[in-house]
Structure formats: structure tokens, C-alpha cells
DOKOL-28860 format. One record per residue (C-alpha): x, y, z; residue in one letter. Coordinates in nm, 3 decimals, decimal comma, padded with zeros to 5 digits. Layout:
! DOKOL-28860
REC     east    north       up  code
REC        X        Y        Z     A
...
//
This chain:
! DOKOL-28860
REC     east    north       up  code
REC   01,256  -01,173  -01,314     X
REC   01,116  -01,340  -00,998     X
REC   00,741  -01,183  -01,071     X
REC   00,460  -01,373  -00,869     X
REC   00,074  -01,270  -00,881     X
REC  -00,025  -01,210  -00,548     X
REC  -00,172  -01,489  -00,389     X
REC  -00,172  -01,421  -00,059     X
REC  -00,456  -01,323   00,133     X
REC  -00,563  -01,048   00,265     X
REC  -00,631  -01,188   00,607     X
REC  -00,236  -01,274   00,627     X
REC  -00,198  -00,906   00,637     X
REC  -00,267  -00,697   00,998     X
REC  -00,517  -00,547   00,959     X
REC  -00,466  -00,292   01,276     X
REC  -00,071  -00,179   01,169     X
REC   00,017   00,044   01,457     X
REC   00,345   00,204   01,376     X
REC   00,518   00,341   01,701     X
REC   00,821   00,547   01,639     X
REC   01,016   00,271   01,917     X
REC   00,891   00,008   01,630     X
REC   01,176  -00,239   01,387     X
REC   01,086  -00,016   01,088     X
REC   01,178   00,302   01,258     X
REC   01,538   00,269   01,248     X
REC   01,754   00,485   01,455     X
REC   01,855   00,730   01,116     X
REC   01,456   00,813   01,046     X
REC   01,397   00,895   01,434     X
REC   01,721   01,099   01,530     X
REC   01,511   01,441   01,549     X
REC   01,236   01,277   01,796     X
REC   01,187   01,190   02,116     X
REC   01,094   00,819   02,116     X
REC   00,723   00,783   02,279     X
REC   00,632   00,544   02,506     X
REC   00,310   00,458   02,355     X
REC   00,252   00,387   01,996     X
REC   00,200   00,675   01,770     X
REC  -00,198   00,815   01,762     X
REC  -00,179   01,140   01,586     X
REC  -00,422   01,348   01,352     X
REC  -00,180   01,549   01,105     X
REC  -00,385   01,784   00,912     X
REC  -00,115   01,919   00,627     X
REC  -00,379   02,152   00,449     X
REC  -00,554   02,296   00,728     X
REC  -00,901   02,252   00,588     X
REC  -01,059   01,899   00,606     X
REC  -00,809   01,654   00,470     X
REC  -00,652   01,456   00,779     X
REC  -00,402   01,222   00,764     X
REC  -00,527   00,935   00,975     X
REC  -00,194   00,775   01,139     X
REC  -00,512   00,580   01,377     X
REC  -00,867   00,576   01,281     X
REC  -01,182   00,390   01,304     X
REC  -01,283   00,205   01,004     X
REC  -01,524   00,420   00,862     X
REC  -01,262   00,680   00,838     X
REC  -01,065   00,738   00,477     X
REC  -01,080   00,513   00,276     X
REC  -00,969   00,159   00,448     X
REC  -00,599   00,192   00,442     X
REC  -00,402   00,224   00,764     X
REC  -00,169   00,489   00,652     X
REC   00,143   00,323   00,833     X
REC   00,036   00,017   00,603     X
REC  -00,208  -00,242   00,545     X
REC  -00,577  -00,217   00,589     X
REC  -00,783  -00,144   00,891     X
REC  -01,009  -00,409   00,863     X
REC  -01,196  -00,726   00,663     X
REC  -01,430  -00,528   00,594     X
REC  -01,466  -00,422   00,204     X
REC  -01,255  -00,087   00,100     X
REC  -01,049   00,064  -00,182     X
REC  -00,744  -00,179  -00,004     X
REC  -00,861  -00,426  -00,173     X
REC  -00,889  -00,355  -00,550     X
REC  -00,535  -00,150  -00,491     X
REC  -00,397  -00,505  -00,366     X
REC  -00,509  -00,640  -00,705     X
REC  -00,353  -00,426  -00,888     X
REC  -00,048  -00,508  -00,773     X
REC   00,181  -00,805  -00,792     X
REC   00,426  -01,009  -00,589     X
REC   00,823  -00,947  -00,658     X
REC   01,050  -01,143  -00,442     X
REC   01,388  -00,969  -00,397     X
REC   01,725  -00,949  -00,157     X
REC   01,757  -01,269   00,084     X
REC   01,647  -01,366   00,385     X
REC   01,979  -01,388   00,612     X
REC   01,965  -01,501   00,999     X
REC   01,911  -01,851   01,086     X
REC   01,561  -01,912   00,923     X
REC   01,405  -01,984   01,255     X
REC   01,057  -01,876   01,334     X
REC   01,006  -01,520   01,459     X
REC   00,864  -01,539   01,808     X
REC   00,718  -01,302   02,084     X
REC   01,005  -01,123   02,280     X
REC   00,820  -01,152   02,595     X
REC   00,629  -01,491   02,576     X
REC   00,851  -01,664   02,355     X
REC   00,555  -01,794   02,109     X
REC   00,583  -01,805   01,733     X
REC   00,441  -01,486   01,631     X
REC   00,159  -01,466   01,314     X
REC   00,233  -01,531   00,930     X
REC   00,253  -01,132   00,893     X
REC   00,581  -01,086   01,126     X
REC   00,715  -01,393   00,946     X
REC   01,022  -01,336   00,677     X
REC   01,023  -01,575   00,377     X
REC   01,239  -01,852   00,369     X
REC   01,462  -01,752   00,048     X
REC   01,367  -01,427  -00,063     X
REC   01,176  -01,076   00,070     X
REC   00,861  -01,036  -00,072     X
REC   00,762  -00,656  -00,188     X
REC   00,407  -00,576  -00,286     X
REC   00,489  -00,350  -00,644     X
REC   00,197  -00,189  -00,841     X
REC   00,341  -00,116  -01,197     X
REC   00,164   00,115  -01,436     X
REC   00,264   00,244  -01,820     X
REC   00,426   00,084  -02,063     X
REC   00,738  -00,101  -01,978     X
REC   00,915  -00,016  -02,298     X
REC   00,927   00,332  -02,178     X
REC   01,196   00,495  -01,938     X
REC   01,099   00,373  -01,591     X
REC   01,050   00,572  -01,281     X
REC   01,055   00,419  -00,938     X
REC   00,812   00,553  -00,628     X
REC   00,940   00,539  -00,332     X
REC   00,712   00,614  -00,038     X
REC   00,829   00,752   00,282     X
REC   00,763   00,731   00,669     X
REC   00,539   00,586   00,810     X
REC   00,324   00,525   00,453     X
REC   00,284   00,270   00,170     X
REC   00,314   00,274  -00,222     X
REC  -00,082   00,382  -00,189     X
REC   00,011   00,733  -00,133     X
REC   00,110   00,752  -00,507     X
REC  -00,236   00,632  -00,643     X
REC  -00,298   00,979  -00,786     X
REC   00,011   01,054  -00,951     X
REC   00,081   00,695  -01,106     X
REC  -00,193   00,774  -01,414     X
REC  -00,033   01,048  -01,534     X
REC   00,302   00,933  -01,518     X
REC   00,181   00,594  -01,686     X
REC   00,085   00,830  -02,024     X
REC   00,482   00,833  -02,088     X
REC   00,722   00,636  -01,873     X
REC   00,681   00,311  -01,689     X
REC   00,614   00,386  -01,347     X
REC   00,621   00,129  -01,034     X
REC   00,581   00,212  -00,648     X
REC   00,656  -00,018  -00,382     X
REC   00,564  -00,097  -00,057     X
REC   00,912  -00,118   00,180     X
REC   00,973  -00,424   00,370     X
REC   00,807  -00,360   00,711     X
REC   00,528  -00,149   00,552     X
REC   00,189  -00,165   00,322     X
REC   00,175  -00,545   00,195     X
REC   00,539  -00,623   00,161     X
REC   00,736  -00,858   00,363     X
REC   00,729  -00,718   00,799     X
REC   00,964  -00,923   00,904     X
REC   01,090  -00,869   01,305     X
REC   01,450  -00,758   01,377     X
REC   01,709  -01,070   01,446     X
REC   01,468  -01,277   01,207     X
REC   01,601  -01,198   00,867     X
REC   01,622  -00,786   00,850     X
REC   01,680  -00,521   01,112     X
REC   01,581  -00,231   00,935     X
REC   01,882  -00,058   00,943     X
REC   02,059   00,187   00,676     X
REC   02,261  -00,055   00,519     X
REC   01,966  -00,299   00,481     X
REC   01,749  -00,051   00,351     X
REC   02,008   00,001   00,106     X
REC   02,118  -00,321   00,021     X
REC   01,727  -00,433  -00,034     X
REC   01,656  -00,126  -00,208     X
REC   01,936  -00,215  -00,464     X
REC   01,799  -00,582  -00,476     X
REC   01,485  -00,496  -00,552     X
REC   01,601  -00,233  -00,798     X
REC   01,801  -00,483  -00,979     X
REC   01,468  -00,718  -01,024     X
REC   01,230  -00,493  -01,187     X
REC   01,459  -00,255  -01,383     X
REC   01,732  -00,409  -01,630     X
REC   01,810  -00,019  -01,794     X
REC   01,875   00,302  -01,594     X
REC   01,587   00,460  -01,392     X
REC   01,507   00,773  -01,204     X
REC   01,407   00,788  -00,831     X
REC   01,138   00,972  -00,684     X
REC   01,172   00,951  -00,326     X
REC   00,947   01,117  -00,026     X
REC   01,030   01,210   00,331     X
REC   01,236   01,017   00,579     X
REC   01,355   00,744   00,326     X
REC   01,525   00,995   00,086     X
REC   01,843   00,896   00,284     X
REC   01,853   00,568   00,195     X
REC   01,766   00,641  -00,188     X
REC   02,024   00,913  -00,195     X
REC   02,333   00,645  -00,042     X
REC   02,217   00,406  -00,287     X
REC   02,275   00,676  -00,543     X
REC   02,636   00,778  -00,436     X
REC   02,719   00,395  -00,490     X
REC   02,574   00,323  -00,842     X
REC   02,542   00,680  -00,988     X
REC   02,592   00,496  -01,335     X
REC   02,197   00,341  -01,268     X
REC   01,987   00,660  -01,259     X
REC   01,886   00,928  -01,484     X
REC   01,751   01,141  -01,215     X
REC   01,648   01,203  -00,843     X
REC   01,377   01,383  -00,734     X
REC   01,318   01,425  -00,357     X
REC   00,997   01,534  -00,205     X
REC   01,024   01,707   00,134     X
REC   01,363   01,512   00,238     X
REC   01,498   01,603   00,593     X
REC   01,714   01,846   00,529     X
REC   01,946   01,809   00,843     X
REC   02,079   01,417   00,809     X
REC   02,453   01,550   00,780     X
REC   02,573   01,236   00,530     X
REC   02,301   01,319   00,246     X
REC   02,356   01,701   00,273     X
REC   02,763   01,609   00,230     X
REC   02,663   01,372  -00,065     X
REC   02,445   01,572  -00,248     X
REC   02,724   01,875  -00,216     X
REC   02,984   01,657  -00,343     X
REC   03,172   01,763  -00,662     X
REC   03,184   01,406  -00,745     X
REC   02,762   01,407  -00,787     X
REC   02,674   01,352  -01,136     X
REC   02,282   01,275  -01,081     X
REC   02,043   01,536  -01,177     X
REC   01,896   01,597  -00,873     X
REC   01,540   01,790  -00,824     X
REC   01,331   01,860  -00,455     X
REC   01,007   01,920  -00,474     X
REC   00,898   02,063  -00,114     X
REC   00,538   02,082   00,002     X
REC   00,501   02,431   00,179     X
REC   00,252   02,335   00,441     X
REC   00,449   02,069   00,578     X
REC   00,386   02,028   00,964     X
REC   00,636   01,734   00,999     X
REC   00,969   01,854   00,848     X
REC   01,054   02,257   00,835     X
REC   01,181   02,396   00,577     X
REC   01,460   02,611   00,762     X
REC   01,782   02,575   00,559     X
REC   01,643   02,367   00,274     X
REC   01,651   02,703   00,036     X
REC   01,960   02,788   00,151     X
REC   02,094   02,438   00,123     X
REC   02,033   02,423  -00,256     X
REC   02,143   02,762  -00,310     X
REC   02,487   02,661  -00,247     X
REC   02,422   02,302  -00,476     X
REC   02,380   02,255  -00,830     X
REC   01,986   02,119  -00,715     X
REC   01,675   02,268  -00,854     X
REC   01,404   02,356  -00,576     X
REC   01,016   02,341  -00,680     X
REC   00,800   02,451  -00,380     X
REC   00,422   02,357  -00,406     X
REC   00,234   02,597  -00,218     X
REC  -00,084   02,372  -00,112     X
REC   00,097   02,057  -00,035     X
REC   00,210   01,910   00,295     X
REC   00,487   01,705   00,392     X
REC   00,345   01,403   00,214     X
REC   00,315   01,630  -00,105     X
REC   00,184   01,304  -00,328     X
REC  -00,151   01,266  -00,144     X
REC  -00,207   01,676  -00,118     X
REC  -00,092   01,721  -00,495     X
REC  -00,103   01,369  -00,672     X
REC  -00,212   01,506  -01,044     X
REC   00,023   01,805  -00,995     X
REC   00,291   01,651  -00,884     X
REC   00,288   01,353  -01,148     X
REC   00,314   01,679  -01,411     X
REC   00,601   01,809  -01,263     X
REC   00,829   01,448  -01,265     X
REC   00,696   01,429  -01,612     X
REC   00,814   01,771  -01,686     X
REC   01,201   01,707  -01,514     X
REC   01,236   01,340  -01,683     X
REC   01,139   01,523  -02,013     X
REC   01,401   01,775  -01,961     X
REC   01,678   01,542  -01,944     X
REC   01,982   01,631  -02,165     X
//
């Protein structure tokens, strides 16, 4: 297993990650419901309605010293840091392109060690947790986010399964390469990596938990190797991408397959989801006090309820 201790500094990361939705990492099948902005994204989502924001831009002295679209804000000291040492270093799925140097689209100079792509291999920022004798359970965070948001529900998972969340290429502390310099960040890709990366850190069958825009991507990589996963458990997916509705209705779908929807989510509604799994064989938990990114409104309750759907398995 190609397993490196981070090494990498901090300072290699930016440290001001503004995410538009016109960025590489917001590929055309995350962005089809939006109008694409002309300036990059500043928005204050507030999912419960009290006083827990989710800071997409803020100063430093607001949260806790992650830029939610990934990375930290700045060098100063924060909760980034001791999260980056809990993690490790995986490099998985290859660099493809010509190698060269990523460089400015408009001034044609080699752009910072942070927009660079490896030379062989991706590199993916992975915090692991439990004990890896026990059935494993992958995080997947969604858009625009990081592997942080599942801080709270990775300790109670750990207690029976071996749990490991991820930061995607182009996000947290992974790999951000630019498009035409080793990864355009497009379905396939996603999926492709996703299986790479996949095939590094798990040797048995695992189960998926998945949130928001990239459920897509975990859900195609599902229909292809079925045989790999116990379960799939989606947390407020977008309900109207056509291909994962089709998939997920398919006779031919053997995975048990769970959604967990946050009820106060602002980003995502919720129009058609009940009726969609009404008509599948899909079990629907609704958490009334969670948002659309239902792991940082609900992180203990919602690390109970995987734990209670892996422990139901047949």
C-alpha cells in the first residue's frame, strides 16, 4: 500500500482556497442546477437558523481555521493543523497529460507547488480512525468541503468499524491539480480516481457514505463494481441528476442503499426525494435539525445511525 506520512508543509497548501462555482473542481455534473457567477463564491449559509454559519469566506478569526472549500485560512495556529497530523499521505490513480508544469492561463508563468500534480501518482490527504481489522467504511465529503466535515462522526464510528475520510483531489490537502495538467475534474475522473484510491486503502469490501453533490460519482462507481460494497448511504444527494435516479431504480441494484436527508437543508430541496424512494427498494432517515451538510449539524448522531445500518446488514 503506497502509505506516506505527511511531510509536506503546511505553507505548500493555499491558505486563502476560494472555490468559485466557474472553478476546475466544479465540474459541469455538480453545477447543472446553477447559474455560473461571475465572481467567486462569498456566501454565509446558515443551515440551522440559529448561530452556526457555514463560512464558504471568512476572516481568520472566524470558525475554527479551516476554509470550508479546503485548506486553511491562514499561518496562523488553528485546529488545521493538529487535523493535518492526524492524517497521512496515500498516493493513488496516475498522473496522465504530458508532465509539464502547470502555468497561469493568462501570463503563462509556472503557477505555485499547490496547483502542481505529482509526477507519478495523486496524492490524497486520508485521516483513518478504528481498528483496521474491522469492516471499513469510507467518508466521502461533498461540495465544496473537505474530509474535516466528518471530525465529529469519525469517533464513534472508530468504536466498531475502521473508518477513513478523504480529502478529493482539488479540495482540503489532497492533490489541486489545474485542468489539462494531469486531471480535469470530470465524471469519469472522479470515478476512475475514486476507484484508485479505493483499491489502495481497502483490500476487502467496504461501505460508502457519501454527502451532497459527489453522491453521483460514488453511486456510478457503485453500478460498476457492485461486488466491492456492503452498503451505501447517501446524505442529502441531489435528487434530480437523471443517471443516479435511473441507477438506483434499476432492478439490477443489489447494494443496500440508505439516504439520510438533513431537513433544514437550504442548498438542495427535498421535493421528490420522498417520493423518489417510495417507488425504490431505499430506506429514507430524515434528521430534523440537520442541514444540507448533515455531518457538521449532526456529527455524533449521524455516526449512530451508519453504525446502526452497517450493523443491520444481513
Amino acid at each position: 500500500m503506497a502509505i506516506l506520512q505527511p511531510q509536506i508543509p503546511l505553507s505548500l497548501y493555499p491558505h486563502h482556497f476560494h472555490l468559485p462555482l466557474h472553478s476546475p473542481t466544479a465540474a459541469p455534473f455538480l453545477c447543472t442546477p446553477f447559474k455560473t457567477p461571475r465572481k467567486p463564491l462569498n456566501l454565509t449559509c446558515s443551515s440551522k437558523g440559529q448561530d452556526q454559519d457555514y463560512l464558504i469566506d471568512a476572516p481568520v478569526s472566524a470558525g475554527d481555521g479551516f476554509s470550508f472549500s479546503g485548506g486553511k485560512y491562514s499561518d496562523g495556529p488553528s485546529p488545521s493543523d493538529e487535523w493535518f497530523k492526524q492524517g497521512k499521505i496515500v498516493k493513488a490513480h496516475p498522473v496522465s497529460g504530458s508532465g509539464d508544469k502547470a502555468k497561469d492561463p493568462i501570463f503563462g508563468l509556472k503557477m505555485g507547488a499547490a496547483s502542481q500534480a505529482s509526477n507519478d501518482l495523486f496524492r490524497w490527504f486520508c485521516v483513518e480512525s478504528g481498528n483496521a481489522d474491522n469492516p471499513t467504511v469510507i467518508l466521502i465529503h461533498g461540495f465544496p468541503s473537505q474530509a474535516y466535515s466528518y471530525r465529529k462522526v469519525l469517533p464513534t464510528l472508530s468504536k466498531n468499524y475502521h473508518a477513513i475520510a478523504f480529502d478529493w483531489l482539488g479540495f482540503g490537502f489532497s492533490d489541486k491539480p489545474q485542468p489539462r495538467y494531469g486531471f480535469d475534474y470530470t465524471m469519469d475522473e472522479f470515478v476512475a480516481s475514486l476507484e484508485s484510491l479505493i483499491n489502495e486503502i481497502a483490500t476487502e469490501k467496504v461501505s460508502l457514505v457519501v454527502q451532497g453533490y459527489f453522491s453521483p460519482i460514488a453511486v456510478k462507481y457503485a453500478s460498476n463494481l457492485q461486488g466491492k460494497l456492503n452498503d451505501l448511504i447517501l446524505l442529502n444527494p441531489p435528487a434530480y441528476v437523471e443517471e443516479t435516479r435511473k441507477t438506483l431504480l434499476d432492478e439490477n441494484w443489489k447494494v443496500k442503499t440508505t439516504v439520510c436527508w438533513g431537513q433544514r437543508d437550504r442548498w438542495l430541496s427535498y421535493d421528490g426525494v420522498e417520493d423518489f424512494l417510495k417507488n425504490s427498494k431505499h430506506k429514507l432517515i430524515e434528521l430534523p435539525m440537520a442541514g444540507h451538510h448533515v455531518q457538521e449539524d449532526c456529527g455524533e448522531e449521524l455516526g449512530g445511525i451508519i453504525s446502526g445500518i452497517l450493523g443491520r446488514r444481513s
